[in-house]
C-alpha positions as CSV (number, residue, x, y, z in Angstrom):
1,X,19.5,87.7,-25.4
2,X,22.2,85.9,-23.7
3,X,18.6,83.7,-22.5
4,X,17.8,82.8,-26.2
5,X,20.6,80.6,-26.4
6,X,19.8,79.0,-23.0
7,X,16.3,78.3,-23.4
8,X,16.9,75.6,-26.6
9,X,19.5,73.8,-23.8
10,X,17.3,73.6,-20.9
11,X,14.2,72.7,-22.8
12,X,16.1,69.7,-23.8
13,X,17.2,69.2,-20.7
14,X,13.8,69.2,-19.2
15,X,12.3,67.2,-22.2
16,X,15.5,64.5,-21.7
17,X,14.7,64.9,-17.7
18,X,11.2,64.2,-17.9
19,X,11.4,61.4,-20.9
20,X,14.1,59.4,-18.7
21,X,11.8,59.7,-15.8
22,X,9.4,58.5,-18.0
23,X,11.8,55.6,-19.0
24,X,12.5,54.9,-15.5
25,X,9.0,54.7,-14.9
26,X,8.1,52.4,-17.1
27,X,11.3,49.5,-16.1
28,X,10.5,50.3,-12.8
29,X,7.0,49.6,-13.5
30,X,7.0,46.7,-14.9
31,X,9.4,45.3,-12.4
32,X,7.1,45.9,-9.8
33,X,4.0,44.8,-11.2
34,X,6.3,41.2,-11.8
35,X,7.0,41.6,-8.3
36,X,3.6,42.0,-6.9
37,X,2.7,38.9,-9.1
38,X,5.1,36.8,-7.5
39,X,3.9,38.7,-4.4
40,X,0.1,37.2,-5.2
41,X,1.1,33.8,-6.6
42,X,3.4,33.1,-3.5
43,X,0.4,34.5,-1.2
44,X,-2.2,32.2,-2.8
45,X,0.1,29.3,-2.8
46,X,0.7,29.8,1.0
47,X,-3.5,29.4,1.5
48,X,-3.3,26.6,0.0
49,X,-0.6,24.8,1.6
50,X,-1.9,26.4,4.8
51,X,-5.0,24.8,4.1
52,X,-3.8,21.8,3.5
53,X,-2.1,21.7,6.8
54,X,-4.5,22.6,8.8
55,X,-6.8,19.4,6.7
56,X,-3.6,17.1,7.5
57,X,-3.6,18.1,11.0
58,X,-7.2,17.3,11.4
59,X,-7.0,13.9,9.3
60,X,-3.5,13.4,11.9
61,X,-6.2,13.8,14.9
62,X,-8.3,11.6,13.8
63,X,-6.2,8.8,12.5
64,X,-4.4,9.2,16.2
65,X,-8.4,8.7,18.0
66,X,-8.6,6.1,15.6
67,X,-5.3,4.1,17.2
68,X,-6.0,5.2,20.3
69,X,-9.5,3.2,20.2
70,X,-8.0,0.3,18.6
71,X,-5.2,0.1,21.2
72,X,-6.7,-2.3,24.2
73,X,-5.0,-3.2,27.2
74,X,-4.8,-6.9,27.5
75,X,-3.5,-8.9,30.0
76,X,-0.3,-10.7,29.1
77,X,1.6,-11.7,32.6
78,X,-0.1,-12.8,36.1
79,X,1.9,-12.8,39.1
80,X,1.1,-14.4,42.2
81,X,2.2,-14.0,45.6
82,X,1.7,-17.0,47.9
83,X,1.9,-16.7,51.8
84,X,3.0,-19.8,52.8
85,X,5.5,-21.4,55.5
86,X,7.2,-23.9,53.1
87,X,8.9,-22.5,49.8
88,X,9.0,-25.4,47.8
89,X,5.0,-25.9,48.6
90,X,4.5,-22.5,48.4
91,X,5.9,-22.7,44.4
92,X,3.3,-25.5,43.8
93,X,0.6,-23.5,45.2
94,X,1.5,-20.3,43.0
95,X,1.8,-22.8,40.0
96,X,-1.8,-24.1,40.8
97,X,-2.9,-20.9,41.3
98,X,-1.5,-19.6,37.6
99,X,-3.2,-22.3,36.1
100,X,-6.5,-21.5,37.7
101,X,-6.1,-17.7,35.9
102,X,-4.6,-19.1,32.6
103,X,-7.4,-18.4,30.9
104,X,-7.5,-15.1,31.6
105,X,-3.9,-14.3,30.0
106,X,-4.8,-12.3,26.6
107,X,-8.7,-11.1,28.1
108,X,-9.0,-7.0,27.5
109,X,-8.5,-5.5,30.8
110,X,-11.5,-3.4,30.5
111,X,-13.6,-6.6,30.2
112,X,-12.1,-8.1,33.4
113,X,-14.1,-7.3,36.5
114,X,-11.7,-7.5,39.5
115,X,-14.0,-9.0,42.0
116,X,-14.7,-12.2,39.6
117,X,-10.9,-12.6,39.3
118,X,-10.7,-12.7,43.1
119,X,-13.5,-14.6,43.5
120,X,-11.8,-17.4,40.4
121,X,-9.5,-18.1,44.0
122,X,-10.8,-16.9,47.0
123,X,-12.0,-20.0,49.1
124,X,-10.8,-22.2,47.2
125,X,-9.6,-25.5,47.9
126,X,-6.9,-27.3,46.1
127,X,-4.4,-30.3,46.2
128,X,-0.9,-30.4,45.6
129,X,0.5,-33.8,45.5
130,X,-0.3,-35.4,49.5
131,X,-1.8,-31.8,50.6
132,X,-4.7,-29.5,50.4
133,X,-5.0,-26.1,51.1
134,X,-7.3,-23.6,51.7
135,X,-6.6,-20.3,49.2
136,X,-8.0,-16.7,50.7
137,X,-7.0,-13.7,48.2
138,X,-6.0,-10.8,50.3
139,X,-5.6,-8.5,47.3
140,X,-5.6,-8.4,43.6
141,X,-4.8,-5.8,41.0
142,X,-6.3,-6.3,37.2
143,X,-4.6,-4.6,34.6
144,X,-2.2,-5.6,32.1
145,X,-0.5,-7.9,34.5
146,X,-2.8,-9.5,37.3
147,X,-1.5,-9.6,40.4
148,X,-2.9,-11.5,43.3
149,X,-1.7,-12.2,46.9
150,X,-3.4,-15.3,48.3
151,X,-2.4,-16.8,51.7
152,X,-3.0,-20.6,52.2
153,X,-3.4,-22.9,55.1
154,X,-2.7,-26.3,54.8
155,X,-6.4,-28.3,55.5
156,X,-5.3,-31.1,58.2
157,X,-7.9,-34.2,57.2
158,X,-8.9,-35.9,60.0
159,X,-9.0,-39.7,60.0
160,X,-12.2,-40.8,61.5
Protein backbone atom coordinates (compact mmCIF):
# COMPACT_ATOMS: atom_id res chain seq x y z
CA UNK A 1 0.00 0.00 0.00
CA UNK A 2 2.58 2.27 1.22
CA UNK A 3 3.90 1.33 -2.90
CA UNK A 4 0.61 2.79 -4.41
CA UNK A 5 1.59 6.13 -3.52
CA UNK A 6 5.10 5.61 -4.82
CA UNK A 7 4.43 4.19 -8.15
CA UNK A 8 2.42 7.66 -9.56
CA UNK A 9 6.01 9.50 -8.37
CA UNK A 10 8.49 7.30 -9.94
CA UNK A 11 6.55 6.79 -13.11
CA UNK A 12 6.86 10.50 -13.50
CA UNK A 13 10.12 10.31 -12.63
CA UNK A 14 10.93 7.77 -15.24
CA UNK A 15 8.59 9.48 -17.86
CA UNK A 16 10.46 13.09 -16.95
CA UNK A 17 13.96 10.92 -16.99
CA UNK A 18 13.39 9.44 -20.24
CA UNK A 19 11.56 12.67 -21.98
CA UNK A 20 14.71 14.91 -20.88
CA UNK A 21 17.01 12.29 -22.24
CA UNK A 22 14.94 12.53 -25.11
CA UNK A 23 15.33 16.42 -25.02
CA UNK A 24 18.93 16.04 -24.56
CA UNK A 25 19.01 13.89 -27.44
CA UNK A 26 17.61 15.80 -29.70
CA UNK A 27 19.98 19.50 -28.92
CA UNK A 28 22.65 17.24 -28.71
CA UNK A 29 21.70 15.90 -32.04
CA UNK A 30 21.41 18.54 -33.85
CA UNK A 31 24.48 20.03 -32.63
CA UNK A 32 26.42 17.34 -33.92
CA UNK A 33 24.93 16.82 -37.05
CA UNK A 34 25.95 21.00 -37.54
CA UNK A 35 29.19 19.80 -36.44
CA UNK A 36 29.81 17.06 -38.81
CA UNK A 37 28.61 19.53 -41.55
CA UNK A 38 31.18 21.93 -40.76
CA UNK A 39 33.29 18.77 -40.34
CA UNK A 40 32.50 17.88 -44.25
CA UNK A 41 32.48 21.44 -45.65
CA UNK A 42 35.91 22.19 -44.04
CA UNK A 43 37.07 18.58 -45.34
CA UNK A 44 35.99 19.27 -48.89
CA UNK A 45 37.29 22.67 -48.88
CA UNK A 46 40.80 21.39 -47.80
CA UNK A 47 40.71 19.02 -51.35
CA UNK A 48 40.30 21.65 -52.91
CA UNK A 49 42.78 24.02 -51.81
CA UNK A 50 44.98 20.93 -51.55
CA UNK A 51 44.43 20.46 -55.05
CA UNK A 52 45.01 23.59 -55.96
CA UNK A 53 48.40 23.53 -54.47
CA UNK A 54 49.59 20.69 -55.65
CA UNK A 55 48.33 22.45 -59.50
CA UNK A 56 50.37 25.65 -58.33
CA UNK A 57 53.29 23.69 -57.47
CA UNK A 58 53.35 22.05 -60.78
CA UNK A 59 52.56 25.34 -62.82
CA UNK A 60 55.72 26.84 -60.16
CA UNK A 61 57.93 23.91 -61.75
CA UNK A 62 57.28 24.67 -64.90
CA UNK A 63 57.36 28.35 -64.98
CA UNK A 64 60.88 27.82 -63.02
CA UNK A 65 62.13 25.25 -66.36
CA UNK A 66 60.77 27.86 -68.29
CA UNK A 67 63.45 30.68 -66.77
CA UNK A 68 65.84 28.33 -66.35
CA UNK A 69 65.87 27.81 -70.36
CA UNK A 70 65.51 31.26 -71.08
CA UNK A 71 68.48 32.15 -68.79
CA UNK A 72 71.86 31.96 -71.20
CA UNK A 73 75.18 32.55 -70.06
CA UNK A 74 76.74 35.19 -72.18
CA UNK A 75 79.88 36.54 -72.18
CA UNK A 76 80.16 40.09 -70.74
CA UNK A 77 84.07 40.63 -69.59
CA UNK A 78 87.39 39.21 -71.28
CA UNK A 79 90.48 39.37 -69.44
CA UNK A 80 93.77 38.94 -70.78
CA UNK A 81 96.97 38.06 -69.40
CA UNK A 82 100.04 39.11 -71.48
CA UNK A 83 103.66 37.65 -70.78
CA UNK A 84 105.79 40.16 -71.76
CA UNK A 85 109.17 41.82 -70.47
CA UNK A 86 108.08 45.47 -70.88
CA UNK A 87 104.81 46.65 -68.94
CA UNK A 88 103.87 49.55 -70.75
CA UNK A 89 104.19 47.28 -74.21
CA UNK A 90 102.74 44.56 -72.56
CA UNK A 91 99.33 46.97 -71.85
CA UNK A 92 99.28 47.68 -75.73
CA UNK A 93 99.51 44.15 -76.48
CA UNK A 94 96.56 43.11 -73.98
CA UNK A 95 94.66 46.20 -75.52
CA UNK A 96 95.31 44.73 -79.13
CA UNK A 97 94.46 41.62 -78.00
CA UNK A 98 90.86 42.70 -76.41
CA UNK A 99 90.05 44.27 -79.56
CA UNK A 100 90.77 41.14 -81.46
CA UNK A 101 87.96 39.28 -79.07
CA UNK A 102 85.50 42.35 -78.97
CA UNK A 103 83.29 40.81 -80.92
CA UNK A 104 82.80 38.11 -78.88
CA UNK A 105 81.62 40.22 -75.77
CA UNK A 106 77.62 39.41 -75.52
CA UNK A 107 78.02 35.74 -77.79
CA UNK A 108 76.07 32.85 -75.52
CA UNK A 109 78.75 30.86 -73.96
CA UNK A 110 77.30 27.69 -75.15
CA UNK A 111 77.78 28.83 -78.76
CA UNK A 112 81.48 29.69 -78.19
CA UNK A 113 83.81 26.78 -79.05
CA UNK A 114 86.99 27.35 -77.01
CA UNK A 115 89.44 26.12 -79.53
CA UNK A 116 88.23 28.92 -82.17
CA UNK A 117 88.64 31.56 -79.47
CA UNK A 118 92.27 30.40 -79.09
CA UNK A 119 92.82 30.00 -82.40
CA UNK A 120 91.14 34.13 -83.00
CA UNK A 121 95.07 34.64 -81.31
CA UNK A 122 97.29 31.96 -81.39
CA UNK A 123 100.07 32.74 -84.00
CA UNK A 124 99.15 35.78 -84.51
CA UNK A 125 101.12 38.57 -85.47
CA UNK A 126 100.50 42.17 -84.63
CA UNK A 127 101.92 45.74 -84.47
CA UNK A 128 101.92 48.09 -81.81
CA UNK A 129 103.18 51.42 -82.73
CA UNK A 130 107.29 50.68 -83.98
CA UNK A 131 106.93 46.84 -82.97
CA UNK A 132 105.60 43.52 -83.87
CA UNK A 133 104.98 40.58 -81.98
CA UNK A 134 104.37 37.24 -82.21
CA UNK A 135 101.10 36.19 -79.89
CA UNK A 136 101.09 32.19 -78.71
CA UNK A 137 97.86 31.51 -76.27
CA UNK A 138 99.02 29.24 -73.57
CA UNK A 139 95.60 28.87 -72.11
CA UNK A 140 92.08 30.12 -72.38
CA UNK A 141 88.88 29.63 -70.40
CA UNK A 142 85.31 30.48 -72.24
CA UNK A 143 82.60 31.19 -70.01
CA UNK A 144 80.96 34.22 -68.95
CA UNK A 145 84.28 36.01 -68.83
CA UNK A 146 87.02 34.80 -71.32
CA UNK A 147 90.14 34.54 -70.16
CA UNK A 148 93.18 34.03 -72.12
CA UNK A 149 97.06 34.00 -71.33
CA UNK A 150 99.11 34.72 -74.45
CA UNK A 151 102.94 35.18 -74.19
CA UNK A 152 104.50 37.45 -77.01
CA UNK A 153 107.86 37.78 -78.45
CA UNK A 154 108.86 40.76 -79.98
CA UNK A 155 109.61 39.82 -84.07
CA UNK A 156 113.23 41.53 -84.70
CA UNK A 157 112.93 42.63 -88.67
CA UNK A 158 115.95 42.23 -90.30
CA UNK A 159 117.16 44.92 -92.67
CA UNK A 160 118.44 43.30 -95.73
Amino acid sequence: MIFTGVKPILAGFILGAVLGAAGLNLAAGRHLDEAELKIRILQSQLEDRTEQLANMQKSMADLEKKLAARQKLVVNDIDVHVKYKNEYEQLEIETAVKKLLKNLMAKEVKTLDPILVTNIVDQRIIETGKHKYHLTVKETLVSEKIIMYVEAKEIKEQVL
